[in-house]
N, C-alpha and C positions, 0 to 999 in steps of 0.2 A: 504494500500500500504506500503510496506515495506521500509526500508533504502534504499536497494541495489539499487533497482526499481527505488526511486525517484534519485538517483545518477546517474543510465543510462540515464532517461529521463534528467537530467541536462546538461548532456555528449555531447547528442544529439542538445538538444539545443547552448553548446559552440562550437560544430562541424558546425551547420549553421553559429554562427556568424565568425567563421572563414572563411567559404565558402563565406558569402555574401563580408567581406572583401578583400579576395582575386579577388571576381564579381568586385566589385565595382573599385579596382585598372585597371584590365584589358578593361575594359568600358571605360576610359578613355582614350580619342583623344590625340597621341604625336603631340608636336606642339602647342598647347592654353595654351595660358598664363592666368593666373585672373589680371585682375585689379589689381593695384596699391594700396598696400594697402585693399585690397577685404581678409577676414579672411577664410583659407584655409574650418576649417570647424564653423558652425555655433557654436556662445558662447553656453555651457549650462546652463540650467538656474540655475538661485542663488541656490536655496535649493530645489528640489523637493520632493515633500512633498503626498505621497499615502496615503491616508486615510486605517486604520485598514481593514476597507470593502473591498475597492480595493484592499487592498496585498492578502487578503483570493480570491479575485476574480481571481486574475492573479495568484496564487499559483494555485490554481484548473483549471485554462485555461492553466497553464502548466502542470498538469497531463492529459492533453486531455480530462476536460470532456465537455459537451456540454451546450449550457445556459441555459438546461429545467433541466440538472442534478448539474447545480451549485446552481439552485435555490430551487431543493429540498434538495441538502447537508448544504444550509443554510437559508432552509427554508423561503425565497422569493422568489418573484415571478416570471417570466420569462422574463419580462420588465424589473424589477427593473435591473435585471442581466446584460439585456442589455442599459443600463443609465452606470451603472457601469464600461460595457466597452466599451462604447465612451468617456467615460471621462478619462479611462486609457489611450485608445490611443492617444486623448489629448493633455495630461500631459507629455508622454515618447514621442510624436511625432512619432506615429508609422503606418506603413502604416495598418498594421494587426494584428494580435494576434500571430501568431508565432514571427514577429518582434517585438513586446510590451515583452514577455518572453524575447527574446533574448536580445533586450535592458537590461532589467531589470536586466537579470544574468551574462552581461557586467559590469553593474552599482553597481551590489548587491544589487539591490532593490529586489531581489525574496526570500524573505523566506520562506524553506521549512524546515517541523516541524518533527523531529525525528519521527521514527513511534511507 
């Protein structure tokens, strides 16, 4: 996969997190207060910390591939692949794998590797 390529799919991905935040404004009821003191959005945590594994797992979940093709690109198994991404979603509190990427290249946790 090339530079260009992986730069569109990144594109695309800061395009959702714009649309989800734009969702996520609109969803919400005029009129409800929070609590006194209730913190608007949840603290993040101290340091999160993706194991080498998991950034290649979630770098490859963000080129679209699937978990029987991320485990032959790194040669594990198809289980392992999926351990890896329940513990990515997790760690980034994600509903999904689109949202675990889109978190991720929110955060800059997504390394993607020059081609």
């Amino acid at each position: 996969m090339n530079a260009t390529a992986k730069a569109e799919i990144l594109s695309r991905y800061q395009d959702h997190i714009a649309r989800f935040d734009r969702d996520a404004d609109n969803r919400r009821r005029p009129g409800l207060s929070l609590v006194p003191g209730e913190p608007v959005q949840p603290e993040p945590p101290q340091r999160l910390v993706l194991t080498l594994r998991e950034q290649e797992v979630l770098g490859l979940i963000a080129t679209g591939l699937t978990d029987t093709q991320i485990g032959e690109e790194l040669v594990i198994s198809e289980s392992t692949v999926k351990t890896h991404v329940k513990r990515i979603l997790l760690k980034l509190t994600a509903r999904n794998r689109a949202h675990a990427v889109a978190l991720a290249a929110r955060g800059r946790l997504l390394l993607i590797a020059p081609a």
